[in-house]
N, C-alpha and C positions, 0 to 999 in steps of 0.2 A: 536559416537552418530549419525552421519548425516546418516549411510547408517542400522542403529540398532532402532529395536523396546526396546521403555521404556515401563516401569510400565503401561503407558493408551494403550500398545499396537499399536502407531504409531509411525512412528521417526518424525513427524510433529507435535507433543502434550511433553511436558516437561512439569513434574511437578515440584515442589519446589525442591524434594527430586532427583531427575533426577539432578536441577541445580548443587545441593550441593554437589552429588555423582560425576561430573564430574571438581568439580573445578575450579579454573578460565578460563579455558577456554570456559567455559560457559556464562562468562561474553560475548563476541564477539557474540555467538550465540542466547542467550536469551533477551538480553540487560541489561545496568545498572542496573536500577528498579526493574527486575525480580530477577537478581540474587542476587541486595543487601535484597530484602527482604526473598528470599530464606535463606541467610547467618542469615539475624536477626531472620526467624523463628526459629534458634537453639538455641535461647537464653532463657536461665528458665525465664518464670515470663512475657516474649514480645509478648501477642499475636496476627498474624499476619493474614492476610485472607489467604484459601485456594488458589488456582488459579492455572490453566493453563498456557501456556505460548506455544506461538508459534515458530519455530525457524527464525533464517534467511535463513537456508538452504530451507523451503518451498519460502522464496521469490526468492533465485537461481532454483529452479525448475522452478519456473512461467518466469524469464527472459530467460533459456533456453530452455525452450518447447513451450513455447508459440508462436504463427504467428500474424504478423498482415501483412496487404496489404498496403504497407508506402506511395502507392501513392495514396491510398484513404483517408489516413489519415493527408497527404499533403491539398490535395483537401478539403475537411472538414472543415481542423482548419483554410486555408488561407481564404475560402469561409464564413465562419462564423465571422473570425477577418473584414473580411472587411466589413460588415454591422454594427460594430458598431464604435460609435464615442469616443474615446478611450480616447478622453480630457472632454467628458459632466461629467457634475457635479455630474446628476444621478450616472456615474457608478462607480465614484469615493467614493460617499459616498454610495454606496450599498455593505458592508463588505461581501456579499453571492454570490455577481456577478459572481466574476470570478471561485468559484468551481459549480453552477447552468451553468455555458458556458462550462465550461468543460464536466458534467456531459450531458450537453444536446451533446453535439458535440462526444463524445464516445456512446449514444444511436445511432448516425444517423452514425458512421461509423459501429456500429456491424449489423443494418438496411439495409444499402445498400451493406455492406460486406457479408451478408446471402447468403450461398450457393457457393461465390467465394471463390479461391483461396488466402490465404494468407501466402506467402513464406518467409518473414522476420523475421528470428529471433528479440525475443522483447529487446534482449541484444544487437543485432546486432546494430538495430533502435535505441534505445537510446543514445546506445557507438556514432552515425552518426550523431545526433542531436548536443549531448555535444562536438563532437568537433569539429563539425564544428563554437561552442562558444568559444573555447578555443583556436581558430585559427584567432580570428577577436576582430577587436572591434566593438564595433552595441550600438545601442544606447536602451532603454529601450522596445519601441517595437516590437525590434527583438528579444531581451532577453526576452520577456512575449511572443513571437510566438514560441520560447524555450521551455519556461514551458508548454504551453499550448499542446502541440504535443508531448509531452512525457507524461503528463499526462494522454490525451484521449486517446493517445494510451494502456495505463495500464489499462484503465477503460475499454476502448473498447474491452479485449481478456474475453476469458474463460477460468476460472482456469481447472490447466489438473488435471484431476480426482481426482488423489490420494489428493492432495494440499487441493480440493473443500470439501471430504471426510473428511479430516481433521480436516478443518477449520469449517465446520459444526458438527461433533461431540465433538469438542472441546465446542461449544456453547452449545452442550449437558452438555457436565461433568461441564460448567459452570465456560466457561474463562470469567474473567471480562474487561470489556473495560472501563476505567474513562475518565473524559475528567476534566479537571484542569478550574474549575471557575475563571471570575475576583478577588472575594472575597478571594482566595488562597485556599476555599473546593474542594475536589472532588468529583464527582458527577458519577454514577455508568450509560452509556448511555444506553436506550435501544434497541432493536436490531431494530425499526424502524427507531431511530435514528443514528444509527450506517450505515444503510443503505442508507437512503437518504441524511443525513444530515452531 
């Protein structure tokens, strides 16, 4: 599968029938979800939504093709953590805070990274983040200076072509994205909310 066009014609787009057609090893690829609903779409009488499904192997392309400039990305999230007060009450009870700090902090590293060089594998960078966690003990806000620098960093590249290609005709053919309510419904997001939010 990973290196084979399916039935929508990418190897980055799996449909239900792509899940089923390749078996459990699908499962790994596609996730849980997909493939168990894949599995139940075969059942007479269950019926289930259409849907897309993306691989993991477009998220391996994005960690190995992708660059970022780690010491801009350094500079950024250490610059930006340290203008806020990390015990106010504010930012503790603002449940949006810290993916709106990330989101903004990967706008200003793709911002001031425009035009320059970025030599880091995004695999590389992250693999150097997490172990430099798994080599120490640190106390919570150095483990959320963790999160926060692998984060931006993911937000801050651009998807390499094929992936971006993908993942925008995939919104064609009408992948779904749910996002799981307090109340236990699910709720189909849309794609402004998928984007900003």
């Amino acid at each position: 599968m990973s290196d084979t066009m399916n039935e929508t014609g990418s190897r980055f787009i799996m449909t239900g029938a792509d899940i089923v057609r390749m078996g459990e090893s699908a499962e790994m690829l596609a996730g849980g979800k997909n493939y168990n609903t894949a599995l139940i779409s075969r059942v007479e009488g269950i019926r289930t939504p259409q849907f897309r499904a993306i691989p993991a192997t477009a998220f391996h392309v994005v960690l190995d093709e992708s660059r970022v400039n780690a010491s801009l990305v350094y500079d950024v999230v250490d610059s930006a953590m340290a203008e806020v007060d990390w015990t106010s009450p504010a930012v503790a009870s603002d449940h949006s805070f810290f993916g709106s700090f990330v989101r903004r902090a990967a706008a200003e590293i793709r911002e001031r990274g425009a035009g320059k060089s970025a030599s880091t594998c995004l695999r590389d960078f992250i693999n150097q983040v997490v172990h430099g966690f798994a080599e120490s003990q640190e106390n919570i806000d150095q483990l959320r200076r963790r999160s926060m620098l692998v984060q931006a960093a993911i937000l801050s590249i651009s998807l390499p072509a094929e992936v971006d290609e993908a993942v925008r005709r995939a919104e064609e053919l009408g992948v779904t994205l749910a996002s799981h309510c307090r109340d236990g419904r699910i709720r189909v997001l849309s794609r402004s909310e998928r984007v900003t939010g």
